[in-house]
C-alpha positions, 0 to 999 in steps of 0.5 A: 503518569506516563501519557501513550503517545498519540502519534507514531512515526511511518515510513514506506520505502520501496526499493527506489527511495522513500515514498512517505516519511512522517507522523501518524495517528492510524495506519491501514493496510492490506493485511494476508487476512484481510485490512490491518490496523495500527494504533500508537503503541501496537504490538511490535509485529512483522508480517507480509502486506498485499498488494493494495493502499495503505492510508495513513490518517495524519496527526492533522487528520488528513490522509495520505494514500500510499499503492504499494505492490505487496511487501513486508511491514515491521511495526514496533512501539512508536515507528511503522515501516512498510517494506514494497518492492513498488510503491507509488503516492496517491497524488502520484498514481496516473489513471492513464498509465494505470488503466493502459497497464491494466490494459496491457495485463489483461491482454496477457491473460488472454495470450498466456500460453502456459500455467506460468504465463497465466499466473504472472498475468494474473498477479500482475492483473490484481496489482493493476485493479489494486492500483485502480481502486487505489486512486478511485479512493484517493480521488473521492477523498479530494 
């Protein structure tokens, strides 16, 4: 009898370099609607992410939080990869840099003079509280 996996291979890489590479039980992700579950033996699915966390709950069952600012995620059988132009590690995330970032974006917001001006600070705005409620919930987690 063919046993299912129980695990399957996950790697986020963003333009830079590669942020995680390794096993996983279960993958969640900012989906386009809403939060995204992957199972070994999903459904072989390309889509696009949100900006957000995406967890990955480790064969072990320790967990890995990984920002990444939107991008594109191909799932197929037994591997997961997360495509993001930025992507940072829980650990990584600076709550300094973050909040003077957000700092910085919201200034922005209030200078934006023209449509586009207030849409660019807006997304970037909702990358800074995506990457704050992202360390919120890897610092709870420790």
């Amino acid at each position: 009898m063919d046993h299912a996996p129980h695990t399957f291979q996950v790697d986020v890489v963003s333009a830079q370099e590669s942020i995680y590479s390794g096993e996983a039980r279960f993958v969640v992700l900012p989906g386009e609607a809403g939060e995204l579950g992957i199972y070994p033996r999903h459904t072989p699915l390309i889509t696009r992410v949100k900006p957000g966390s995406v967890r990955i709950e480790k064969p072990d069952g320790s967990e890995e939080f990984v920002f990444i600012a939107g991008g594109i995620l191909e799932v197929q059988p037994n591997r997961v990869t997360v495509l993001s132009d930025t992507a940072i590690r829980g650990k990584d995330l600076d709550e300094e840099k973050a909040n003077e970032a957000r700092a910085a974006a919201e200034e922005a917001l209030r200078n934006a003079k023209t449509e586009i001006d207030l849409a660019k600070a807006q997304s970037e705005l909702a990358i800074m509280a995506a990457q704050l409620a992202a360390l919120r919930k890897y610092r709870q987690k420790r």
